[in-house]
C-alpha positions in Angstrom: -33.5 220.2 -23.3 -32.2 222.8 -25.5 -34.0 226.1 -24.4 -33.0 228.5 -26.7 -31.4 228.8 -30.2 -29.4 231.5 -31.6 -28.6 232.6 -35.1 -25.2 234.6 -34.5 -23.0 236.0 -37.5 -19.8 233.8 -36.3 -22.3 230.7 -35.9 -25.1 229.4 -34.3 -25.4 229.4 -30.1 -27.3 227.1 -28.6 -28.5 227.2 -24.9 -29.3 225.3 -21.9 -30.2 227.2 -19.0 -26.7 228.7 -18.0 -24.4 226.9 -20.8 -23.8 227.1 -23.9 -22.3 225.4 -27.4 -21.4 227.6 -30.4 -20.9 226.0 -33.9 -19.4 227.3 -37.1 -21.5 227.9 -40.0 -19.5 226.5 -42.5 -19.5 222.4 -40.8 -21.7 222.8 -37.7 -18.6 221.8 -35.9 -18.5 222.7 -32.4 -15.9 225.0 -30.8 -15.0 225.9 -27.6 -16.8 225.0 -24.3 -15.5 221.8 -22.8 -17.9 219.5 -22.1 -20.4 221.1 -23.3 -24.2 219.5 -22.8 -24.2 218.6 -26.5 -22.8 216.0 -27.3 -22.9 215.9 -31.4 -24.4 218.1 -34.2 -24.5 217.1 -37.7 -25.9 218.5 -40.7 -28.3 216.8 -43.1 -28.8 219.6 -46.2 -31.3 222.2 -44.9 -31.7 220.0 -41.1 -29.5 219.9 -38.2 -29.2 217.1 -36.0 -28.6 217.6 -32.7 -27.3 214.8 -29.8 -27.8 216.5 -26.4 -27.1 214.9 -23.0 -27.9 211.1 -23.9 -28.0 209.0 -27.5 -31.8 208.8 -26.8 -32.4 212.8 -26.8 -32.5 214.4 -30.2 -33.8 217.0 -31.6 -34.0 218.6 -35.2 -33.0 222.3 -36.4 -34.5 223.5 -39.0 -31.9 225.6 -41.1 -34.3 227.7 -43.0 -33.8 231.1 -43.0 -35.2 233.0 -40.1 -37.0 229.7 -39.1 -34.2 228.3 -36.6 -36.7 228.1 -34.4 -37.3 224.4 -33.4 -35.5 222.9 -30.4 -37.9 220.2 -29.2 -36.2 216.5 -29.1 -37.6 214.4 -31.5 -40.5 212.1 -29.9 -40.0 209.0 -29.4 -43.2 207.6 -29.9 -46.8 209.1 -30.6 -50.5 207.4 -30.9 -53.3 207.0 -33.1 -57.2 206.1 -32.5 -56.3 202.4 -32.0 -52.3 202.2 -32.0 -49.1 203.0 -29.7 -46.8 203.5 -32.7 -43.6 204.1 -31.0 -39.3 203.9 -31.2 -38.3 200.2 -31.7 -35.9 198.9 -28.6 -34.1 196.1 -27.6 -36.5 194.2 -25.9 -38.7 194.2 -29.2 -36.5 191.5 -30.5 -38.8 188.7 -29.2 -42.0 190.2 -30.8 -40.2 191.4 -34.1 -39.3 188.1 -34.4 -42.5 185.8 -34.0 -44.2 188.3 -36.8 -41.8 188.1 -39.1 -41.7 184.5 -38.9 -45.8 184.2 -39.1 -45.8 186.4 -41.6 -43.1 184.9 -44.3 -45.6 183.6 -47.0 -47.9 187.0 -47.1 -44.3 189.5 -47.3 -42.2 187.4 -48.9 -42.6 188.4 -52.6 -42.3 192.0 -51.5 -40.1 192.7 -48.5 -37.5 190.1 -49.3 -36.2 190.8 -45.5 -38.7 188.6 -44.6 -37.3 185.2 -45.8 -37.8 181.5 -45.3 -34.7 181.5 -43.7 -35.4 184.3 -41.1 -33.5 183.8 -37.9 -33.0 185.6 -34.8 -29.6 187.0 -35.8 -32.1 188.8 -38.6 -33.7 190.6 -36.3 -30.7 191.9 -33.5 -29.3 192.9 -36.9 -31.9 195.0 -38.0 -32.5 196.5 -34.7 -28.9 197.7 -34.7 -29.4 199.1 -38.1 -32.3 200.6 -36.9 -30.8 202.6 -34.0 -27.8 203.4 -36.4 -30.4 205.0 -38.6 -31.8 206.5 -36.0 -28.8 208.4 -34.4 -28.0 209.5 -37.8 -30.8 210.9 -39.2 -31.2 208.5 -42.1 -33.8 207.0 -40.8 -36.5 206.3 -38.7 -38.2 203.0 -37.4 -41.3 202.4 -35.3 -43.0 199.3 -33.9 -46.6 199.6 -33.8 -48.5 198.1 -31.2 -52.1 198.1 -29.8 -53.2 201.4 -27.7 -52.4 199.5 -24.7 -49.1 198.5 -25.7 -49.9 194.6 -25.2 -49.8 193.5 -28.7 -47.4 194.0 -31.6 -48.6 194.5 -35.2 -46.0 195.4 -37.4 -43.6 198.3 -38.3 -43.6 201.2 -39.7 -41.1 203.9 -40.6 -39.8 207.1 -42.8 -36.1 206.4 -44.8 -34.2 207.5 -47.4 -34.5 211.2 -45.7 -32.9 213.2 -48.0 -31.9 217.4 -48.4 -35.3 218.4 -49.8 -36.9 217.4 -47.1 -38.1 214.6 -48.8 -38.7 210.8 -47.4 -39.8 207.6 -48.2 -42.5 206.1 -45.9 -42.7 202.2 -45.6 -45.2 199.7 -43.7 -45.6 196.1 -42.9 -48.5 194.5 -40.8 -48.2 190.9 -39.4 -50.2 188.2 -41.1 -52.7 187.8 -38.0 -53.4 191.7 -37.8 -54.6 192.4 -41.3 -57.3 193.4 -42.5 -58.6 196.1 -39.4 -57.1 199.1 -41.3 -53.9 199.4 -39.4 -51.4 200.0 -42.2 -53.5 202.9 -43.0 -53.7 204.3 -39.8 -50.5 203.9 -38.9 -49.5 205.6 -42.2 -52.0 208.5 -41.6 -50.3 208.9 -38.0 -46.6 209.0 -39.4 -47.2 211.1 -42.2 -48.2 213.5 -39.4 -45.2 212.8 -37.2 -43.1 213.2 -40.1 -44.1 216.9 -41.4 -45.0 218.3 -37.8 -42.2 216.9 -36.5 -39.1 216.4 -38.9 -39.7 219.1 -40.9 -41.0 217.1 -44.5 -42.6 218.9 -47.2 -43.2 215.7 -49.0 -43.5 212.3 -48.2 -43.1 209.4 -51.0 -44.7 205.7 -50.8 -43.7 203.3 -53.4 -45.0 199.6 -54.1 -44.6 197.2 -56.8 -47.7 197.1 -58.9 -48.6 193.9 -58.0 -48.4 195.0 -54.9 -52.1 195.1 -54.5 -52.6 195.4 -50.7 -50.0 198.1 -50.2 -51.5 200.5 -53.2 -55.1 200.1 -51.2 -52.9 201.7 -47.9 -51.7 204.1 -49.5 -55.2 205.5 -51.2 -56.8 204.9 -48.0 -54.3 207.0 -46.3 -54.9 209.6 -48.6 -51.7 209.7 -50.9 -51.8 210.8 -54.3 -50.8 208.5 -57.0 -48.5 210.1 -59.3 -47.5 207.6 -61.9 -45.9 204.2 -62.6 -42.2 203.7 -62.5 -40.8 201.6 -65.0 -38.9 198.5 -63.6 -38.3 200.7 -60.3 -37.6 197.8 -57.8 -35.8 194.7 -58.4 -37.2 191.8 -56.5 -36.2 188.6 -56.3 -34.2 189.0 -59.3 -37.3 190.6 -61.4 -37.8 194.1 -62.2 -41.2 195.3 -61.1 -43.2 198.5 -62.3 -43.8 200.8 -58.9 -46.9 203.1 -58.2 -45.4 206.1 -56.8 -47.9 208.0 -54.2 -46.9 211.0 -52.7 -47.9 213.4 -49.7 -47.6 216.9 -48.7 -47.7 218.8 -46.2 -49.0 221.8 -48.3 -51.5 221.4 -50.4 -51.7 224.0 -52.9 
């Protein structure tokens, strides 16, 4: 784990027990030291992204000022009252699967993902996407499963992570979990994660307004609705109006 970080006026040092990497300002490229114990850095507006040792180790720099101050990797999973909400992996495909498929008539006319013709190679190529996202700072998905880890319910995730910080957070519950509250808590749980832990100060959730079930997560969750979009999401080749709800991490 990164121990230390250094604002220095020819870059910025950061340290691991004895070693080192320095980077210039200007493209957070790294110079010098061989082999050093990080492996990538890239910068995403006002965040740094940092690969140290393994893909599966990262951890977010906030490039604010004086505050370059946060070195901790970026968890990999965290918990609610009821759920395990954590990083999607391989061996998910099996249960991402089987929901999707139960759960093609209820999602359908909103996530188009989830299609009639759903297959298997759907799902290894979304978990590829995902961990691509993941590595890159674009985005970032979660299964949620029961507390004791035994039962998948759905996904969950923040995208479209933008300069701002500003994301968009997105949910989806399997047919034969709905109705127990879990979008909501799962959404109150990431919204958490995604201002104590990536730095957000605002956090966006958009639904069509039909869309009736996703617009009662959102309120439950305790977003603010802001407007309607006009003809902000195209599904199925229709426009739709969208509710936008927001949340912040400062209230004022």
């Amino acid at each position: 784990m990164i121990t230390r970080l250094i604002p220095a006026k020819h870059g910025l040092i950061l340290r691991e027990g004895g070693r080192q990497a320095t980077y210039l300002p200007s493209v957070w490229q790294q110079i010098a030291e061989p082999g050093s114990f990080v492996r990538e850095l890239r910068r995403r507006g006002r965040l740094l992204l940092v690969e140290a040792g393994s893909p599966d180790t990262s951890h977010v720099l906030h490039d604010r000022g004086i505050q370059l101050n946060l070195s901790k990797p970026i968890p990999l999973s965290f918990n609610s009252t009821r759920l395990q909400i954590r990083r999607y992996r391989r061996e998910d495909e099996d249960f991402l699967y089987a929901a999707a498929r139960e759960s093609i008539r209820e999602m359908f006319p909103f996530l188009p993902w989830c299609h009639p013709d759903y297959d298997r190679d759907d799902t290894a190529g979304w978990l590829d996407m995902a961990e691509t996202n993941w590595r890159d700072g674009a985005a970032y998905s979660f299964a949620i499963f029961s507390e004791d880890g035994s039962h998948f319910h759905g996904g969950c995730g923040l995208n479209k992570v933008d300069d701002h910080p500003v994301a968009n957070l997105g949910y989806w519950i399997r047919t034969s979990s709905t109705g127990q509250g879990l979008a909501t808590e799962a959404t109150i749980a990431l919204a958490a994660f995604g201002f104590a832990e990536l730095g957000l100060q605002r956090i966006e959730i958009i639904m069509s307004t039909e869309n009736i079930a996703s617009r009662k997560v959102a309120i439950g969750a305790g977003a603010l609705e802001e407007g309607i979009l006009r003809q902000r999401l195209l599904l199925h080749g229709r426009p739709h109006d969208a509710y936008l709800y927001s949340l912040v991490k400062d209230k004022r």
